[in-house]
C-alpha positions as CSV (number, residue, x, y, z in Angstrom):
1,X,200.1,75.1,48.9
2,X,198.7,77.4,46.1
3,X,196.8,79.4,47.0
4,X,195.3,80.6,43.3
5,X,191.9,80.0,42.4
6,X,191.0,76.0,41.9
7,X,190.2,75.3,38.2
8,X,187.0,73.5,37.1
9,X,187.5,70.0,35.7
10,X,186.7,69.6,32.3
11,X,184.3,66.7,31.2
12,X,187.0,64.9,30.0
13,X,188.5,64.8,33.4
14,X,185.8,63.6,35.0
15,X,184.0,59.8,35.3
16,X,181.0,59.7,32.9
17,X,178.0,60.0,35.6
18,X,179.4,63.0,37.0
19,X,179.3,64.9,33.9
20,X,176.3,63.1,32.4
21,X,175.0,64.9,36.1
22,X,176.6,68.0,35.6
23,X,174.2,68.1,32.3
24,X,171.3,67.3,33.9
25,X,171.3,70.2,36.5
26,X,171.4,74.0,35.7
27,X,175.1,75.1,35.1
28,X,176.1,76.9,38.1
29,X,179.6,77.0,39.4
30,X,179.2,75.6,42.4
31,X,178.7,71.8,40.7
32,X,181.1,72.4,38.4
33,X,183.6,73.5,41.4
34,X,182.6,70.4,43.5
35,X,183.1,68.0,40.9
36,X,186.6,68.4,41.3
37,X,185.8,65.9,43.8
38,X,183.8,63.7,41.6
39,X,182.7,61.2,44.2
40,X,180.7,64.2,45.9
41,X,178.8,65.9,43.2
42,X,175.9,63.1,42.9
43,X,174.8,63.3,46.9
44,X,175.7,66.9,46.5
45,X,172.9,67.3,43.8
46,X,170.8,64.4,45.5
47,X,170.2,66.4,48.6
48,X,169.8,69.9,46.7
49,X,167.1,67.9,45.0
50,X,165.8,66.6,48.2
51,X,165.7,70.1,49.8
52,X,163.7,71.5,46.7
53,X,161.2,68.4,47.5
54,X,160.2,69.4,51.2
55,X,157.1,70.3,52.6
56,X,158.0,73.8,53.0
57,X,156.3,75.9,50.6
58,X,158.7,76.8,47.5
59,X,157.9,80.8,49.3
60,X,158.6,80.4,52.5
61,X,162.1,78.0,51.4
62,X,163.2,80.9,48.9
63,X,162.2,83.9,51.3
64,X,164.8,81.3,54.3
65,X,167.3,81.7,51.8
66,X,167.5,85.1,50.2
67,X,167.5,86.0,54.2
68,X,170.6,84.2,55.2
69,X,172.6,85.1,52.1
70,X,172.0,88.4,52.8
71,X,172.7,88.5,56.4
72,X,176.1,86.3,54.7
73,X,175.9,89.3,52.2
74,X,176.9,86.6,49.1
75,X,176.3,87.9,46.0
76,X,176.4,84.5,44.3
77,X,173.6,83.1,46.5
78,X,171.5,86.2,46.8
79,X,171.6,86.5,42.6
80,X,170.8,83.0,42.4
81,X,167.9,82.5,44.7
82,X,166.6,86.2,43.6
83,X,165.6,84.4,40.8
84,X,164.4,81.6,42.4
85,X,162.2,84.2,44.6
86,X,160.9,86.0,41.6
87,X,160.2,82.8,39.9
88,X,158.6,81.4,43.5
89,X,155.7,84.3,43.8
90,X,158.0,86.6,45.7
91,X,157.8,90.3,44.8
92,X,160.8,92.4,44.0
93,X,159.5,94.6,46.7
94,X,159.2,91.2,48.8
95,X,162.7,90.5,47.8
96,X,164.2,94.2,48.6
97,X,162.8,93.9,52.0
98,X,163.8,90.7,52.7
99,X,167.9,91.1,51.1
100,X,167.5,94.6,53.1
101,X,170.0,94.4,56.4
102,X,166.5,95.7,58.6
103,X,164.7,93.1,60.4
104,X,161.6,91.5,58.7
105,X,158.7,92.3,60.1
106,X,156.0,93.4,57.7
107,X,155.4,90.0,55.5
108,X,152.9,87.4,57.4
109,X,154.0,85.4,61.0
110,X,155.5,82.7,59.1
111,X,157.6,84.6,56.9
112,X,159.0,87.0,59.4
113,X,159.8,84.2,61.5
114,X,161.6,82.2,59.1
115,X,163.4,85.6,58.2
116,X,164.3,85.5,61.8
117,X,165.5,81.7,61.6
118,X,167.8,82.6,58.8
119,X,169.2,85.4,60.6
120,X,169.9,83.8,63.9
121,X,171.5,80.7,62.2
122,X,174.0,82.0,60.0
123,X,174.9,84.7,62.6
124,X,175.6,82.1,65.7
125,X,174.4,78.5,64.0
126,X,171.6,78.4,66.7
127,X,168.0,79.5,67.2
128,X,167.3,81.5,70.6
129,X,164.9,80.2,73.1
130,X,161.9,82.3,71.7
131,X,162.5,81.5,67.9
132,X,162.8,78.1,68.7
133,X,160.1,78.0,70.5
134,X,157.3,79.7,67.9
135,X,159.1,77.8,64.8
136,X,158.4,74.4,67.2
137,X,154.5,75.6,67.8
138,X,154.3,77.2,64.0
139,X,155.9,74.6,61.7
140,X,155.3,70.7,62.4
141,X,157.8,68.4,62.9
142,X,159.2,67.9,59.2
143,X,158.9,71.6,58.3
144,X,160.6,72.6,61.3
145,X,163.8,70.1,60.3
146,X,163.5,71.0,56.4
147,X,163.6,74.7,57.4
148,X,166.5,74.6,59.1
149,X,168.4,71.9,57.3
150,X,167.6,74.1,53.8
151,X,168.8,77.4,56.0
152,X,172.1,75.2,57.3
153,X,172.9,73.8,54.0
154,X,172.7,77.2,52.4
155,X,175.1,78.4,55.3
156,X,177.7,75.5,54.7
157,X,177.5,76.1,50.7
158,X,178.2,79.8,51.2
159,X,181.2,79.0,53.8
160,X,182.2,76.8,51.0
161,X,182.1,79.1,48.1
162,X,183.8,82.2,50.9
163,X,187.3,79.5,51.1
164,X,191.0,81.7,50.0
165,X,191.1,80.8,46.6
166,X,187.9,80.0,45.4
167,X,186.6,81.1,41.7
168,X,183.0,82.0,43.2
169,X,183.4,84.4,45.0
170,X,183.5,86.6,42.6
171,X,182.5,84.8,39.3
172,X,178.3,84.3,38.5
173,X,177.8,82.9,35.5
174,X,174.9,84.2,33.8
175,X,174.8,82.4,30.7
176,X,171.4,80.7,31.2
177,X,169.5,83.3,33.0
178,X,167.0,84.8,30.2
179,X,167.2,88.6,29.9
180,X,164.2,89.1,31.3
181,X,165.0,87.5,34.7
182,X,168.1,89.2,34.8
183,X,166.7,92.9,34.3
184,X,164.5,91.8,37.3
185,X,167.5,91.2,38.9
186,X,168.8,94.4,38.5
187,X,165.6,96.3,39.4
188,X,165.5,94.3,42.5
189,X,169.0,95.6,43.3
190,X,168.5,99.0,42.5
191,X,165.1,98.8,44.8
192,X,167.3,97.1,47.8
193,X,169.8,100.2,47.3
194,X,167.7,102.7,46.6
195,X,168.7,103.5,43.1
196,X,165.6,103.9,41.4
C-alpha cells in the first residue's frame, strides 16, 4: 500500500454531477479530495449545506468551530473558518481568544459554553455531566443536536484530512480568498501569537 499523498481526480475523471458540484461549492481541497470517491461528494456537500442551515446562529456555529480546530490545532480548519468568523461578526480579537489554547471565558454564557463543548468533544467525544447539563437547559432541543452534530462533523473532517498520506495536511489553497481577508488572516495569527 502507498503510502504517498492521494492525487485529486481531475474533472475528466469524474461522473458529470460530481464535478458540475465540485463547481458549484467554493474550491477547497477537502471536496476535491473526497471526490475521489465520487459517490460521496453530493451528501458530503448536502450535509455541509445542511449544517450551514441550522438554527444556531452563524456566531455561535463559527466561534464551535474555530474552538475545536484549535484544540485539534488544524491549520487547514482554523484558516478556513477564520474567515468564516471574520466574515460571521467575530472579531480578530474574538478570534485570538477563542484559537488561543486558554479556556474561554470572557465572551457571553453561550459562547463560553459552546467553547467548552468544542473542547470536551474533540478531546474525549463526550460532553461532562455539567456541560451537558447547561447546553440541555441553554440551547433547545434542535440547537443542542445542531451544535454538536456541526462540532462532531468538524471533528470527523479533521480526523479525515490528519490520515498518513493525505495532501491537506499541509496544502491550503488560497486561490479564492481576496487579499483583504487573507491579511486579516495574518493579523489574526500574529494577535493569537503575540507577534504584533
Amino acid at each position: 500500500m502507498s503510502t504517498s499523498p492521494l492525487p485529486f481526480p481531475t474533472d475528466e475523471e469524474l461522473p458529470e454531477g460530481v464535478v458540475w458540484r465540485l463547481r458549484d461549492r467554493p474550491p477547497i481541497s477537502i471536496y476535491r479530495l473526497i471526490a475521489t470517491a465520487p459517490q460521496l461528494l453530493i451528501p458530503w456537500t448536502d450535509l455541509v449545506s445542511a449544517l450551514y442551515q441550522s438554527t444556531v446562529p452563524a456566531r455561535l456555529r463559527e466561534i464551535a468551530i474555530l474552538r475545536q480546530a484549535a484544540c485539534a490545532n488544524s491549520l487547514y480548519e482554523l484558516h478556513q473558518h477564520s474567515i468564516l468568523a471574520l466574515s460571521n461578526g467575530l472579531s480578530k480579537e474574538e478570534v485570538a481568544l477563542i484559537t488561543s489554547s486558554q479556556p474561554v471565558t470572557s465572551l457571553s454564557a453561550a459562547e463560553n459554553l459552546v467553547c467548552r463543548m468544542s473542547e470536551q468533544l474533540q478531546r474525549s467525544a463526550t460532553l461532562d455531566e455539567e456541560t451537558f447539563t447547561e447546553a440541555r437547559e441553554l440551547f433547545d432541543n434542535r440547537q443542542f443536536i445542531e451544535l454538536v452534530t456541526v462540532i462532531s462533523f468538524f471533528f470527523v473532517s479533521l480526523d479525515f484530512l490528519m490520515q498518513p498520506g493525505s495532501k491537506l495536511k499541509a496544502v491550503i489553497h488560497l486561490k479564492a480568498v481576496p487579499r483583504r481577508i487573507s491579511s486579516q488572516i495574518v493579523k489574526v495569527y500574529e494577535l493569537r501569537h503575540n507577534k504584533m
